[in-house]
C-alpha positions as CSV (number, residue, x, y, z in Angstrom):
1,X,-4.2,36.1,-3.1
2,X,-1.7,38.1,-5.2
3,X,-2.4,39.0,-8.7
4,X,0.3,39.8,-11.3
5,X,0.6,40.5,-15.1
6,X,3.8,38.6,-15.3
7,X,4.5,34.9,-14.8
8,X,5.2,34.1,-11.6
9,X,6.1,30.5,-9.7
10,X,7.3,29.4,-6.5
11,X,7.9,25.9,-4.7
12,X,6.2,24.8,-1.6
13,X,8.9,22.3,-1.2
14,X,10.8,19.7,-3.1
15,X,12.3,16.0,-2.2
16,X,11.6,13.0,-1.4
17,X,9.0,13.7,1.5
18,X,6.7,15.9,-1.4
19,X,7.1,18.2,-3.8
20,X,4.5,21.2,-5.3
21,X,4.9,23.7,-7.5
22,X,2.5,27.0,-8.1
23,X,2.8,28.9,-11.1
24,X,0.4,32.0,-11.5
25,X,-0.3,34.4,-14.3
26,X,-3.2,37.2,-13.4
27,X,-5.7,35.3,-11.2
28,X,-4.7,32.0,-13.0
29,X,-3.0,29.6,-10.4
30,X,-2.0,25.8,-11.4
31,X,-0.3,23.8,-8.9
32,X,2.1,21.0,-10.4
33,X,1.8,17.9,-8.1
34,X,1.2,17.8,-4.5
35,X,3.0,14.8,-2.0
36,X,1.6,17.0,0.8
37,X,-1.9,16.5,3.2
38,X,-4.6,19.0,2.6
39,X,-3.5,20.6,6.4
40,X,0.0,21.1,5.0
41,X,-0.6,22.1,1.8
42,X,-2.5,25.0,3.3
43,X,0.0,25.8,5.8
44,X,2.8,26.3,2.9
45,X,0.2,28.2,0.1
46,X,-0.4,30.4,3.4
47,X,3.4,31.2,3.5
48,X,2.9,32.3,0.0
49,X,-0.3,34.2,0.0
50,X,-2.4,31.7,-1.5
51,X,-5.6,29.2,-0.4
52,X,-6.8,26.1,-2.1
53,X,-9.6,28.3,-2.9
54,X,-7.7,30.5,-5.5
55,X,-6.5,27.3,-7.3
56,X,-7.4,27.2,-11.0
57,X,-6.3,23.3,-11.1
58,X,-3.6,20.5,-10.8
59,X,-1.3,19.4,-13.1
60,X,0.0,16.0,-11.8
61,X,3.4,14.8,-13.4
62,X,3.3,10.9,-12.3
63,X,2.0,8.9,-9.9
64,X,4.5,8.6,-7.4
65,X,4.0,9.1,-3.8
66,X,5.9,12.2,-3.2
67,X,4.1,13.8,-6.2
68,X,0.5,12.7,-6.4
69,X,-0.3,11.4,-2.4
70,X,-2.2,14.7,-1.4
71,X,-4.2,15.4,-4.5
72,X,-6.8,13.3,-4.6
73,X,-7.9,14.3,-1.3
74,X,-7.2,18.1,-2.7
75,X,-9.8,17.8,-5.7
76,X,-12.2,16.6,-4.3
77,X,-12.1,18.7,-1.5
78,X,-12.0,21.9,-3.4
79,X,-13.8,20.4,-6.4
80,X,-10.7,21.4,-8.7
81,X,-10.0,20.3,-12.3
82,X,-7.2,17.8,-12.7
83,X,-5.1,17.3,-15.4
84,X,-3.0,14.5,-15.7
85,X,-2.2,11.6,-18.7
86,X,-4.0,8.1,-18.9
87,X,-1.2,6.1,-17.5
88,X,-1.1,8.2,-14.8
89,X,-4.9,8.2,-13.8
90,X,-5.2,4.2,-14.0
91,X,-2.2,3.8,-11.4
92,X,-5.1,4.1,-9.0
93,X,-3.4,6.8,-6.5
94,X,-6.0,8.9,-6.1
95,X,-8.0,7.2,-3.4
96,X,-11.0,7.0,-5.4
97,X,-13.0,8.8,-8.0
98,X,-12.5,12.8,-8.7
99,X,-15.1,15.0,-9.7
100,X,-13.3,16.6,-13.0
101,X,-10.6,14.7,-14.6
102,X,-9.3,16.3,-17.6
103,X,-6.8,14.1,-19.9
104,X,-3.6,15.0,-20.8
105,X,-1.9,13.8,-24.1
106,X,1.8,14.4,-23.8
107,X,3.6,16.9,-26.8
108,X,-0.1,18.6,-27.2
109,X,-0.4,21.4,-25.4
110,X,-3.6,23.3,-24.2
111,X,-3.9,26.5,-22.4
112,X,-5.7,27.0,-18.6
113,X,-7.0,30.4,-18.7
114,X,-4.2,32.7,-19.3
115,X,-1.3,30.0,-19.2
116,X,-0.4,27.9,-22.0
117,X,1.4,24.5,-20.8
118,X,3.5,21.9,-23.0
119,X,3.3,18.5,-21.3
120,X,6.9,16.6,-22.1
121,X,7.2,12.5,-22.2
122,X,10.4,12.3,-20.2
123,X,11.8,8.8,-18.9
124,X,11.3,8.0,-15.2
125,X,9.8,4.9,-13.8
126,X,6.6,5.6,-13.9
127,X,3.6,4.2,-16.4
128,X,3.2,7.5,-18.3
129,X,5.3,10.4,-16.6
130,X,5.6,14.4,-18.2
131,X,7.2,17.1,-17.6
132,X,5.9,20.8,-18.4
133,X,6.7,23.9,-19.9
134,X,4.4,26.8,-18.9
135,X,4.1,30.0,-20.9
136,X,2.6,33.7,-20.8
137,X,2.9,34.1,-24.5
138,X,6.2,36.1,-24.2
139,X,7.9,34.1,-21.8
140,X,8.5,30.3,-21.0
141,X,9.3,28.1,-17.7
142,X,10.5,24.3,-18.3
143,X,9.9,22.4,-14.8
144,X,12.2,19.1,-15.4
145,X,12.5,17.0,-12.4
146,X,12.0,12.8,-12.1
147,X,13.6,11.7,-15.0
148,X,16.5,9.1,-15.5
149,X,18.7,10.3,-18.7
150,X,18.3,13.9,-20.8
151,X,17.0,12.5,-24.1
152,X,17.2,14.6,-27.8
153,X,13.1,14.6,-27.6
154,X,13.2,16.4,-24.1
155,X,16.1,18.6,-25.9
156,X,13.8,19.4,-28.9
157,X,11.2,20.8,-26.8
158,X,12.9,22.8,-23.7
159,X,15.6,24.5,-26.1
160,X,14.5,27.7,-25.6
161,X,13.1,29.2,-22.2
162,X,14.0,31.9,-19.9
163,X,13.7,29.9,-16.3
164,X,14.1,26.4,-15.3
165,X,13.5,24.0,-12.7
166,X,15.8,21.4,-13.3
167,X,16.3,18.5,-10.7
168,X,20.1,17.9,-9.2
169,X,19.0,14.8,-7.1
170,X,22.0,13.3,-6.7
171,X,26.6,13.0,-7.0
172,X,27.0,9.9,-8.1
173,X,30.0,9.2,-5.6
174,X,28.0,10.4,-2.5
175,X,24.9,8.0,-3.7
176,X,27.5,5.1,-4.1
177,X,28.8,5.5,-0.8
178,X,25.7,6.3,0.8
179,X,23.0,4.3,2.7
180,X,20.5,2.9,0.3
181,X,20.6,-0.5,-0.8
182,X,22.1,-1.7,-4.2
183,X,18.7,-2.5,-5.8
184,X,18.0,1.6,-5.0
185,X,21.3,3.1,-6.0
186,X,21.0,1.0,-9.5
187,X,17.4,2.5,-9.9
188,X,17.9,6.1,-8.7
189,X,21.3,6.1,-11.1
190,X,19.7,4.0,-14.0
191,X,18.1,6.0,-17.3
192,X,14.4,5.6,-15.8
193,X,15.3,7.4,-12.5
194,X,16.9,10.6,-11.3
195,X,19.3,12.8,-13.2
196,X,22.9,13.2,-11.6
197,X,24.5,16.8,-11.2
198,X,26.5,16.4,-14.0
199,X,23.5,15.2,-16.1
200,X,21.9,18.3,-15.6
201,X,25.0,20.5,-16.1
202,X,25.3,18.4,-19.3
203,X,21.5,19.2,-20.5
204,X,22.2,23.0,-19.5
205,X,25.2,23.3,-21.6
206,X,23.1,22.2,-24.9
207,X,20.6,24.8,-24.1
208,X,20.2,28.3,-25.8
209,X,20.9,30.1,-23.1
210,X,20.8,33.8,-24.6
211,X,17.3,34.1,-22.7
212,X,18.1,32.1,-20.0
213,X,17.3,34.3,-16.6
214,X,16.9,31.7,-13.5
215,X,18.1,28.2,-13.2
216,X,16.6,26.4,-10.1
217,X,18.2,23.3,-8.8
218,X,15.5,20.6,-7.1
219,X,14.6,17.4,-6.0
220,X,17.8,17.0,-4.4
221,X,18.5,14.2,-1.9
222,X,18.6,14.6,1.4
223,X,21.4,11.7,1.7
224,X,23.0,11.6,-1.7
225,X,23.7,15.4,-2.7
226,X,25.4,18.5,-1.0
227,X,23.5,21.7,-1.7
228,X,26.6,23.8,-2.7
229,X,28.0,20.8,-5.0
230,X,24.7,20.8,-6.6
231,X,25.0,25.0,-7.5
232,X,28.5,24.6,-8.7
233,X,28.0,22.1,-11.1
234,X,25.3,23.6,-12.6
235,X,27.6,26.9,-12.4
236,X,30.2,25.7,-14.2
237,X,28.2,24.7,-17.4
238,X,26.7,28.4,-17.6
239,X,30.3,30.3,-16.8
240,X,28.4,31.6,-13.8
241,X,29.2,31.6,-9.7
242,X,26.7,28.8,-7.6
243,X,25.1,31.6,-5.9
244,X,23.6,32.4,-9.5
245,X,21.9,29.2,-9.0
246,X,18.8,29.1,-7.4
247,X,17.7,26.0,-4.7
248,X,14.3,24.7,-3.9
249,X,14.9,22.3,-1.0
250,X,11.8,20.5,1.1
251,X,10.8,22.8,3.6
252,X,10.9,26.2,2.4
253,X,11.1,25.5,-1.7
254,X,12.1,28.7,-3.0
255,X,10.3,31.9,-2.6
256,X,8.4,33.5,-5.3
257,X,9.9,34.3,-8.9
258,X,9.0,36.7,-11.4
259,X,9.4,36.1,-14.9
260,X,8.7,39.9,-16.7
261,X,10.3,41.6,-19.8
């Protein structure tokens, strides 16, 4: 298990197929969701030098499948804390009971161990869906995926940071002419589903961005997106070239990232 004095994250992939995030400070380790099975979770915390075992606990955004199917199998299993909101709890996902449930009340935050974490109502079709900014006490990282529309509440609270994982799921051209059916292009491009590259150029561009260090585009489709569309947009609204922009994609996520002074 690595150890570090600065706040450090990585993803262990992120689509539609699962998504985790692990964001350690010292010893502290908090994985944000996991769509994956207990076998592949280990596989891809082994590619980062990490076991369920060093796990402080879960933070769980919402209850969809690619966020929430491996981790009721996960805490129970490793007997781990998990945090997560009401509405989220009673969607029933979990497969049954878990042995240390710990409620989340969105716009309070709370602190496990050394990191302090801000969970963020955001819109996405989901009964009671956040979002979370993680801090060191010197240094903050907004993780902003599954949400519909950039709202001035979601604003408010991620003006200031110095990373972000932001999603880029889709070009609203390439989901138009792509292969889902009408009643799923109207959800994924509605205000309760997935935020367009331009969207999320548009909520970079009303950031402070004086701090700003790493911007990480994720949860991009796999059939309505292109990679290097996805970096330039986000470019462009920080007067920066696309290889600035960093890509979690859903094998590999991205590798680990250190957030120091």
């Amino acid at each position: 298990m690595r150890s570090s004095a600065h706040l450090q994250y990585t993803s262990l992939g992120s689509g539609s197929q699962g998504n985790a995030t692990l964001v350690t400070l010292g010893t502290t380790a908090l994985l944000i969701d996991n769509g994956f099975s207990v076998k592949e979770l280990k596989r891809r915390l082994a590619r980062v030098g990490y076991t369920p075992e060093d796990l402080s606990a879960v933070l769980v955004t919402h209850e969809h499948g690619d966020h929430i199917a491996g981790v009721g199998a996960l805490v129970r299993r490793y007997g781990l804390p998990l945090y997560m909101t009401a509405g989220t709890r009673i969607s029933g996902r979990l497969g049954g009971e878990v042995p240390d449930w710990r409620l989340i009340q969105p716009e309070h935050s709370f602190a496990i161990q050394d990191i302090e974490v801000w969970p963020v109502t955001v819109p996405h079709d989901a009964r009671e869906p956040v979002q979370f900014i993680l801090g060191d006490g010197a240094h903050r990282l907004g993780v902003l995926t599954d949400l519909g529309c950039i709202t001035p509440h979601i604003v408010r609270h991620y003006r200031r940071y110095q990373a972000l994982i932001l999603e880029a799921n889709h070009d609203p051209r390439l989901l138009a002419q792509g292969p889902y059916p009408p009643s799923l292009k109207k959800r994924v491009a509605g205000e309760y589903g997935h935020l367009s590259n331009q969207q999320a150029a548009d909520f970079l561009a009303q950031m402070d961005q004086a701090q700003l260090k790493d911007v990480i585009a994720s949860h991009l489709s796999e059939k309505n997106n292109d990679q290097q569309l996805a970096r330039a947009t986000l470019a462009q609204s920080l007067s920066t070239t696309p290889d600035w922009i960093g890509l979690a994609d859903q094998e590999e996520g991205f590798a680990w990232r250190n957030l120091s002074g």
